[in-house]
C-alpha positions in Angstrom: 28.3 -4.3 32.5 28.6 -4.4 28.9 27.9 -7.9 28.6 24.8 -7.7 30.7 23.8 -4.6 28.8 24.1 -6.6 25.1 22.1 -9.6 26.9 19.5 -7.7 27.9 19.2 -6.7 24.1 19.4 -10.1 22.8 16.7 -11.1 24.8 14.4 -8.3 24.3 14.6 -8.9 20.6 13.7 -12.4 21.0 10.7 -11.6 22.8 9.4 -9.7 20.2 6.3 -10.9 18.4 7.6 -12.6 14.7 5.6 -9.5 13.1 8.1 -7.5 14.5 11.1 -8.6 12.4 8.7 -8.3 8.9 10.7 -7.5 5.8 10.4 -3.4 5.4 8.2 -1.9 2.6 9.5 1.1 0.7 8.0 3.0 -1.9 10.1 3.6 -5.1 9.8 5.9 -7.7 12.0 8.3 -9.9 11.8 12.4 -10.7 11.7 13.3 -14.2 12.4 16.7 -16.2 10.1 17.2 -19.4 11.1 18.8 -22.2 9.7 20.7 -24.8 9.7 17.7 -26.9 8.9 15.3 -24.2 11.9 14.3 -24.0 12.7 13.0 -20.0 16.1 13.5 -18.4 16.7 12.1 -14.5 16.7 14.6 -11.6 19.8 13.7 -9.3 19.8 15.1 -5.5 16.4 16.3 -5.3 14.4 15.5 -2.1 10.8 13.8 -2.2 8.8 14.4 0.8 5.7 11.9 1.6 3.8 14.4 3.5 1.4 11.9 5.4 4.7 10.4 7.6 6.8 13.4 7.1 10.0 10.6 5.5 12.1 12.4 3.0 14.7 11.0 0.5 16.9 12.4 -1.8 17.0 10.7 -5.6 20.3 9.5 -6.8 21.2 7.9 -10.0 18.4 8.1 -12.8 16.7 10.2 -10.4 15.5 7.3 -8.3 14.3 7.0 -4.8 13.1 5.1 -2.1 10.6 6.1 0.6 10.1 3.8 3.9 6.4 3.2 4.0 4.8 2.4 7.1 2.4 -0.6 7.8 -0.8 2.3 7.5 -0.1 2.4 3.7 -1.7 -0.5 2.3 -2.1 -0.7 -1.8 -4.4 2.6 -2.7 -4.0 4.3 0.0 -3.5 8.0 -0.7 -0.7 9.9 -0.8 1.2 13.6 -1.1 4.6 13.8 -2.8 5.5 17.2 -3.2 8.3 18.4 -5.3 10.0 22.0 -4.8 12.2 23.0 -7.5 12.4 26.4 -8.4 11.3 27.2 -11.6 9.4 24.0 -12.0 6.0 22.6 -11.3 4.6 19.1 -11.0 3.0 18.0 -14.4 2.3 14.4 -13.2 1.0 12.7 -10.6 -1.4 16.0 -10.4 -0.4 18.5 -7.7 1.9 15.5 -6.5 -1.4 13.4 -5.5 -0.8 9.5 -5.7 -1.5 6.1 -4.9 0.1 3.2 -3.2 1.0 0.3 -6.1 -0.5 -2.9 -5.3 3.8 -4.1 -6.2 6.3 -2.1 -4.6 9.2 -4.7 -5.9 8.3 -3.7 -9.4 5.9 -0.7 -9.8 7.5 3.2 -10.1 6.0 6.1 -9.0 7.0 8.6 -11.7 7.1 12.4 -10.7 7.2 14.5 -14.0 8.2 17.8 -13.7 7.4 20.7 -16.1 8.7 24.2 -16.4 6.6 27.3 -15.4 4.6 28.6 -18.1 4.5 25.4 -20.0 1.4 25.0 -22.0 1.3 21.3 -21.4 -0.1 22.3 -17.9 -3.3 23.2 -20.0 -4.8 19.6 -19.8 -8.2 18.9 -19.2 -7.4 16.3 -16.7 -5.8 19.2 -14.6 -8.7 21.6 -15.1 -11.0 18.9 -14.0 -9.1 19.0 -10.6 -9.4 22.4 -10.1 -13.1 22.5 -10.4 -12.9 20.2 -7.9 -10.8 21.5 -5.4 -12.4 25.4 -5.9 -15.8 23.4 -5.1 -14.3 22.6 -2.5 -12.9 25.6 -1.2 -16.1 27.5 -2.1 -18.2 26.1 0.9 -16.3 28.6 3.2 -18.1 31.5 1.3 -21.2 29.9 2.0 -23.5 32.8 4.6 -26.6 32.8 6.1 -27.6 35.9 4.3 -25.6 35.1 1.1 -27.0 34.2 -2.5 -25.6 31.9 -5.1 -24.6 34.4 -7.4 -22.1 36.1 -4.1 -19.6 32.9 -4.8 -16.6 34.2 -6.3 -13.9 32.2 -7.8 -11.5 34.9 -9.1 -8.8 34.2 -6.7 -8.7 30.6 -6.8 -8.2 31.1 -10.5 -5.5 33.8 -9.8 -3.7 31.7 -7.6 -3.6 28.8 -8.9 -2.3 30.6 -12.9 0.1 32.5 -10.8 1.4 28.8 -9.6 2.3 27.8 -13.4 3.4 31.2 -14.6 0.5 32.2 -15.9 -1.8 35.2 -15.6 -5.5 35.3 -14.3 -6.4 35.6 -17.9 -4.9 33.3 -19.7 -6.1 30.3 -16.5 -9.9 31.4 -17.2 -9.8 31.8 -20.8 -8.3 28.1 -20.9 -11.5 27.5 -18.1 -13.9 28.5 -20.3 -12.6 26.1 -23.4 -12.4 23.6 -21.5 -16.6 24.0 -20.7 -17.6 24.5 -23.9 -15.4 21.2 -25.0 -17.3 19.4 -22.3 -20.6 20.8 -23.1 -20.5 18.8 -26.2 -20.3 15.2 -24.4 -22.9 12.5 -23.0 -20.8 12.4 -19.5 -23.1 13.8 -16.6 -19.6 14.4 -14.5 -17.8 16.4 -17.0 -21.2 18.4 -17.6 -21.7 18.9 -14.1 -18.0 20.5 -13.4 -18.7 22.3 -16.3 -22.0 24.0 -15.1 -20.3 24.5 -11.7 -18.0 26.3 -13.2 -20.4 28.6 -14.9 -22.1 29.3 -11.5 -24.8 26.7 -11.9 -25.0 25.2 -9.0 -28.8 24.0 -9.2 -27.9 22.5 -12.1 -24.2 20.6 -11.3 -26.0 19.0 -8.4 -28.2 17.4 -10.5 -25.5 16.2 -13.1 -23.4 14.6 -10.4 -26.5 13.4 -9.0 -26.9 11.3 -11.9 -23.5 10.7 -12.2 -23.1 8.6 -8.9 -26.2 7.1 -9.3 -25.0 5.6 -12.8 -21.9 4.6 -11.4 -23.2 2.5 -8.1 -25.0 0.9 -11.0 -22.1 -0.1 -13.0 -20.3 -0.8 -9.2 -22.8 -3.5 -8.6 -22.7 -4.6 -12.3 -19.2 -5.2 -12.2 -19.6 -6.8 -8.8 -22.3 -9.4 -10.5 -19.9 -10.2 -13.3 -17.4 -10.9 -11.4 -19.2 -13.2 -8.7 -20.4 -15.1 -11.9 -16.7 -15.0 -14.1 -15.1 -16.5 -10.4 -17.8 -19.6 -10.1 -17.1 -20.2 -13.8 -13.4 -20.3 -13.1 -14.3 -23.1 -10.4 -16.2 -25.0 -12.3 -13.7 -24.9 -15.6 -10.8 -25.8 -13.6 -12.8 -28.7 -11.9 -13.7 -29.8 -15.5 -10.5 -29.7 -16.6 -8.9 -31.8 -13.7 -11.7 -34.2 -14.3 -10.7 -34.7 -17.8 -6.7 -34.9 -17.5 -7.3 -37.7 -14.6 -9.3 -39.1 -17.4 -6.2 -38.9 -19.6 -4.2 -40.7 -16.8 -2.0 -37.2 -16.3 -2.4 -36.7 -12.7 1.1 -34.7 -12.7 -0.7 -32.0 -14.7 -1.4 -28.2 -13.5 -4.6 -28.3 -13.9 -5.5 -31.3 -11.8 -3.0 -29.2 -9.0 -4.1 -26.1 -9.6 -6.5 -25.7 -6.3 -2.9 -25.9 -4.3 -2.5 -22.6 -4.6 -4.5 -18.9 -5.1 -5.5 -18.2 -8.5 -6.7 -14.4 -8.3 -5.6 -12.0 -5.0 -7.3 -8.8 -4.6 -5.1 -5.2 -4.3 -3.4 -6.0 -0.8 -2.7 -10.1 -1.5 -5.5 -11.7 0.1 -6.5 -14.8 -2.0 -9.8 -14.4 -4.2 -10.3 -17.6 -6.0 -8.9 -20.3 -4.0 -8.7 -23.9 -2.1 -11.6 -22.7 0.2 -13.6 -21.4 -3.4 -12.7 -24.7 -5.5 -13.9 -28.5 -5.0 -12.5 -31.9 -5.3 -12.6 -33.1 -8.9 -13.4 -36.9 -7.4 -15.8 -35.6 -4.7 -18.0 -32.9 -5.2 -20.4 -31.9 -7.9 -20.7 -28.4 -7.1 -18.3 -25.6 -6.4 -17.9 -24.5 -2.7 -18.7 -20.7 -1.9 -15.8 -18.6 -1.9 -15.9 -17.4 1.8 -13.9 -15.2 3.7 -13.1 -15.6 7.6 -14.4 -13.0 9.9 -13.8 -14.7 13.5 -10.9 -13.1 15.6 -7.8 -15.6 16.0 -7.8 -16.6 19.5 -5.5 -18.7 21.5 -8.0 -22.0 20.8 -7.5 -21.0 17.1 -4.3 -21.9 17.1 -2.4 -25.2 16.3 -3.1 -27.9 19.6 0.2 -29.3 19.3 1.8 -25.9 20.6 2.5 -25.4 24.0 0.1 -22.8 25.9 2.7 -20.7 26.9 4.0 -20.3 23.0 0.2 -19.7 22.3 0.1 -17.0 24.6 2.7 -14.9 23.8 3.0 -15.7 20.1 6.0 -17.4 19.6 6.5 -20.5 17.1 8.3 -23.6 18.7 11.9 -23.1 17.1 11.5 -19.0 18.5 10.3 -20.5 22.0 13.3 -22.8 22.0 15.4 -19.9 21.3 13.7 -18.0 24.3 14.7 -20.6 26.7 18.3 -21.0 25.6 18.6 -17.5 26.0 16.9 -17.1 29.7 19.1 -20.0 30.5 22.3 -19.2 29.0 21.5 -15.5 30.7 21.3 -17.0 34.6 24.7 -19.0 33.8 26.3 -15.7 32.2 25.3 -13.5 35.5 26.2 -15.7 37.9 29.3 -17.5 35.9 32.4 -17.0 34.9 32.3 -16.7 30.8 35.2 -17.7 28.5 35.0 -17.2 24.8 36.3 -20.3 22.7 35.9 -21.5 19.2 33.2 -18.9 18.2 30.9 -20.0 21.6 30.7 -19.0 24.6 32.6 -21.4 27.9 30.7 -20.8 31.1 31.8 -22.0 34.3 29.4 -22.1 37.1 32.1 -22.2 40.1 28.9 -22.5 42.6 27.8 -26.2 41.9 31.0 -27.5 43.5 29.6 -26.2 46.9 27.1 -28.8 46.5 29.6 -31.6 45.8 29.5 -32.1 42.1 32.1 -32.5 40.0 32.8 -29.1 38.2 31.0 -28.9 35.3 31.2 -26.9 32.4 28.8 -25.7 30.1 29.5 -24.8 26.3 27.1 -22.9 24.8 27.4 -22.4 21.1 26.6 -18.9 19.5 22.5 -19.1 18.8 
């Protein structure tokens, strides 16, 4: 029964689709104390909690961890990693707000932790986000009947000073030196939180107004430039492996340099590649970078695999696998099995019924 049971296992992992034996990703980082000088010493057994898949670990040496990600967090994606040590509060990422790296193998996520009533909790990055999140939280004091002047933000601000060890005060005297810092800049966003925070609402919806509007700008600015920096690429490299084929160096890099990707966006897929750059003996003018959009289908796929391997997935060596396994499993139920020389000696007693010689089958370990 045993036998049949670990069978049964071997083959339902074989039938599993390739993208089911990927490598697993896991998000690293470390948890840092700050001192009063800056100075960083590692936090050893504290547990990190990533709130979107509920996965916790505990850091060890150097105040290290690692936190299994699952396939939903691609690079960017947003994430909670919240910190609870008594007596200290989360200086940076804020509130314990971060982003996927593009590299897990080499990028940290560093968790800096500060002690309550530490000044350095009086940035103006921190601020910023708590404009944000009280303008936020404001809508829900938003009535029918209700005028703009009703809005009140005094418990936010208690709260959130009684959260760094601080009083009610103190949070909206450091509020209001923060506004009349950012009164004295050219930045629409910063002048917008600012007039939110003095109540102005007519007023902050025009600033960000004019904020996003100058930014889509510089969005499809950026978007331009680099359309025109990537066909210049193309056309450079082509020049160059025109010229060192010239020289008579066809070994160089730059006459092999369409073999591979040249730029990747965040998640890996290829920018500036084969498909975007043309033959330095054939063409005259770069071919558009393109991107495919058709769904892979069972025509898609290589013609020299067989249907059945199309259908289900499976490369040729896995398929192969596959029907060892199915075969070896009807000789291992209905057999007599034998273990020798790291293999597996099965003796099908049934096909002398049918007057052949007894046969037996070795089956080495797949």
């Amino acid at each position: 029964m045993r036998r049949r049971v670990l069978l049964a296992s071997v083959l339902v992992c074989l039938l599993l689709p390739p993208s089911s034996f990927a490598k697993d990703r896991f998000l690293q980082g470390r948890v840092l104390l700050v001192g009063e000088q800056d100075d960083l010493t590692p936090l050893v057994g504290q547990d990190v909690i990533l709130v979107e898949s509920g996965d916790t670990a505990r850091t060890k040496e150097g105040g290290r961890f690692r936190l299994f990600l699952k396939d939903i967090f691609r690079p960017g994606t947003r994430m909670s990693l919240p910190v609870e040590k008594t007596g200290w509060r989360i200086q940076y990422p804020l509130e314990g707000d971060a982003r996927v790296p593009d590299d897990l193998d080499k990028e940290l996520i560093e968790v800096r932790l500060l002690p309550i009533g530490s000044k350095k909790f009086w940035s103006a990055d921190r601020i910023e986000k708590f404009i944000r999140d009280t303008a936020e939280k404001a809508k829900e004091q938003i009535r029918p009947e209700g005028k703009p002047q009703d809005t009140d933000f005094s418990r936010y601000i208690k709260d959130w000073a009684v959260k760094y060890g601080f009083s009610a005060q103190q949070a909206k005297a450091e509020i209001e030196k923060w506004v009349a810092e950012a009164e004295q800049k050219n930045d629409p966003y910063q002048l917008g939180l600012a007039a939110y925070a003095k109540k102005n609402f007519g007023e902050a919806g025009k600033l960000f107004e004019e904020s996003a509007k100058g930014k889509v700008r510089r969005a499809q600015g950026a978007f331009t430039t680099a359309r025109q920096l990537t066909e210049e690429a193309i056309r450079d490299f082509r020049l160059a492996g025109d010229a060192h084929s010239n020289n008579y160096q066809f070994d160089h890099k730059s006459t092999t340099i369409w073999q591979k990707p040249l730029l990747h966006d965040t998640i890996g897929r290829p920018l500036l590649s084969p498909t975007g750059m043309c033959s330095r003996s054939t063409r005259t003018t770069p071919r558009p970078i393109t991107r495919r959009t058709s769904p892979i289908t069972i025509n898609s796929l290589p013609t020299h695999q067989p249907l059945i391997s199309r259908t289900i997935g499976l490369s040729d060596i896995h398929m192969i696998c596959l029907l060892k396994s199915i075969l070896l499993s009807f000789m291992w139920l209905l057999g007599d099995t034998r273990k020798r020389n790291g293999g597996f000696l099965i003796w099908w007693p049934s096909l002398t019924s049918m007057r052949i010689p007894r046969v037996e089958f070795l089956f080495w370990a797949l």
